[in-house]
C-alpha positions in Angstrom: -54.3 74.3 -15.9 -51.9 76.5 -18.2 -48.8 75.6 -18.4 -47.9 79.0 -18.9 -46.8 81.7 -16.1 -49.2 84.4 -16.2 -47.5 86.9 -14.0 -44.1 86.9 -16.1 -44.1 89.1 -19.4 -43.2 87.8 -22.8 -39.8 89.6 -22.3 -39.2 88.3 -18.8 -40.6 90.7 -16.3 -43.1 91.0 -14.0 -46.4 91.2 -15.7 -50.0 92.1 -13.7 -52.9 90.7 -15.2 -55.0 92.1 -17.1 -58.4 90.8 -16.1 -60.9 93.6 -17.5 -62.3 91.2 -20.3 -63.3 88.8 -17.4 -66.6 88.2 -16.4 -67.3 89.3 -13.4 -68.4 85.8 -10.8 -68.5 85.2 -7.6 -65.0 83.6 -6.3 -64.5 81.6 -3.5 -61.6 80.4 -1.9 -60.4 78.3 0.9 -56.6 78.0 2.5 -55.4 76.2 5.4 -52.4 75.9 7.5 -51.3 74.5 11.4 -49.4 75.6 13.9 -47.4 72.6 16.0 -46.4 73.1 19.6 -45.7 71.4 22.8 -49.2 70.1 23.7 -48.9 72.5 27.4 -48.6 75.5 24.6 -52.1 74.2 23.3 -53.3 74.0 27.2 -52.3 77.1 27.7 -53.7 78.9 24.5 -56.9 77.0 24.9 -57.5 77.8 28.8 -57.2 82.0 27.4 -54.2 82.4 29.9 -51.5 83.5 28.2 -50.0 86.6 29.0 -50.6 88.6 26.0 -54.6 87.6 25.5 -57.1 86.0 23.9 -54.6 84.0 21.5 -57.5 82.8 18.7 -59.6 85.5 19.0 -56.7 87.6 18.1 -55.2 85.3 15.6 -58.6 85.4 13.8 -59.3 89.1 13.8 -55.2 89.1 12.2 -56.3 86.8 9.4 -58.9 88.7 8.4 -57.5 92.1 8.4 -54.6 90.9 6.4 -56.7 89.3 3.9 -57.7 93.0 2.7 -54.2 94.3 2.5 -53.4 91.5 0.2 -52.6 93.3 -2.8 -50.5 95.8 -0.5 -48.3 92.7 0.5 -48.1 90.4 -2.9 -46.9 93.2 -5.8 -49.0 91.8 -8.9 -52.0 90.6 -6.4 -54.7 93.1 -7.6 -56.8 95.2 -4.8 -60.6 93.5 -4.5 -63.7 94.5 -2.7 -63.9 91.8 -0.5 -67.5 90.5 0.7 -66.2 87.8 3.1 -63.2 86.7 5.0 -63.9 84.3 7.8 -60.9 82.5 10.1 -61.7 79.4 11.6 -59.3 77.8 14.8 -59.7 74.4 15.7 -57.3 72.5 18.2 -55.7 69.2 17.1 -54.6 67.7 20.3 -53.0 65.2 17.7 -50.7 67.9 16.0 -50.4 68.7 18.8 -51.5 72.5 17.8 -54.5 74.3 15.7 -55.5 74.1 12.5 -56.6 76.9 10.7 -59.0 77.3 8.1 -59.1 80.8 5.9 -62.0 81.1 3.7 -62.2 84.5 1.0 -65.2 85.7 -1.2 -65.8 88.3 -4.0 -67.6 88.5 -6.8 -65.2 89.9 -9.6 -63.1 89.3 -12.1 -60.3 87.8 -10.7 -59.7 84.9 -7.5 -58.7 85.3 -4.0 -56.9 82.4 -3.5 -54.5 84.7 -2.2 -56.1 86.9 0.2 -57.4 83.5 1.7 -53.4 82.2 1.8 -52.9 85.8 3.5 -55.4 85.2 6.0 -54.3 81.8 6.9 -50.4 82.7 7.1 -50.8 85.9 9.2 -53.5 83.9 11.5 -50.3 81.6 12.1 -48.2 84.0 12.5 -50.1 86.0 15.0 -50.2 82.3 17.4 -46.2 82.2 16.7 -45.9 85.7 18.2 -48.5 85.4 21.2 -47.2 82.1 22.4 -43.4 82.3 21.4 -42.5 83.4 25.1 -43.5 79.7 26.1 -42.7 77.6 22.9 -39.7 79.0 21.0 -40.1 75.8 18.7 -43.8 75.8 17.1 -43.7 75.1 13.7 -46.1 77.0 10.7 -47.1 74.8 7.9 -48.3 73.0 5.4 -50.2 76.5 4.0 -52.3 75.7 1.0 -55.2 76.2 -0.8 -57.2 73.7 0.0 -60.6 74.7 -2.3 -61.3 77.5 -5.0 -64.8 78.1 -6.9 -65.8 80.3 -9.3 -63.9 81.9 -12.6 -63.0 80.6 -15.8 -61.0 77.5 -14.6 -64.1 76.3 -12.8 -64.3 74.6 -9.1 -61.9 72.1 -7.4 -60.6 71.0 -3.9 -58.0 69.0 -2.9 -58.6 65.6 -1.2 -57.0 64.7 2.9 -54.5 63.0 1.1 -53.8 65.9 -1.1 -55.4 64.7 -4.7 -56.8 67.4 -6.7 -60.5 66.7 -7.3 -62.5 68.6 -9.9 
């Protein structure tokens, strides 16, 4: 790891990166992140009763779209040709809530640990907005990166207990 910013300019400024001498590989990266709420929330979303739909379904299909606008949302994220995005929702009756696992692909020159940070956020968000009628007081988070492979700093994952591993 660098100990250097790379998106902040010698002079102080924002800086985009310049990643045309890269080699071009294929990029893989995974993000996660939870949404806690009142385990009758879960009941609900689960049964597909709530009132404004299918509550996953539509949580998914968020993350994914908002995975390619990425670079429309994060100023110096540059705009890639995705080849995969795929959301995953599992329930965790002992959150209580779901989990939600963001995974992003491309083969180019730079990663997309964003676009799969994007895709896990806005998947969170989406549950916050189609069950906040019934549970004012879900919570979002932790939202990391859980996995990245590919590129010039090579592979690496972080452990349940949150240990980098290499």
């Amino acid at each position: 790891m660098s100990d250097e910013l790379t998106h902040i300019a010698s002079d102080g400024s924002a800086n985009m990166v310049d990643v045309a001498d890269k080699d071009h590989t294929t990029r893989v990266a995974v993000a996660e992140s939870c949404v806690v709420m009142k385990p009758e929330t879960l009941e609900l979303i689960l049964s597909g009763n709530a009132k404004k739909g299918d509550v996953l379904a539509t949580a998914r299909l968020a993350g994914i779209m908002a995975a390619k606008r990425t670079h429309d949302l994060i100023p110096l994220c540059h705009p890639l040709a995705l080849t995969k995005v795929a959301v995953d929702i599992d329930a965790d009756a002992d959150l209580p809530g779901l989990r939600i696992e963001a995974m992003a692909k491309v083969t180019g020159q730079t990663g997309v640990e964003m676009e799969a940070l994007t895709a896990a956020s806005v998947a969170a968000l989406t549950v916050y907005d189609m069950a906040k009628a019934v549970d004012r007081g879900m919570a979002i988070g932790p939202t990391r990166v859980v996995s990245k492979s590919g590129g010039k700093s090579g592979d690496w994952s972080i452990d349940p207990q949150g240990q980098l591993k290499r």
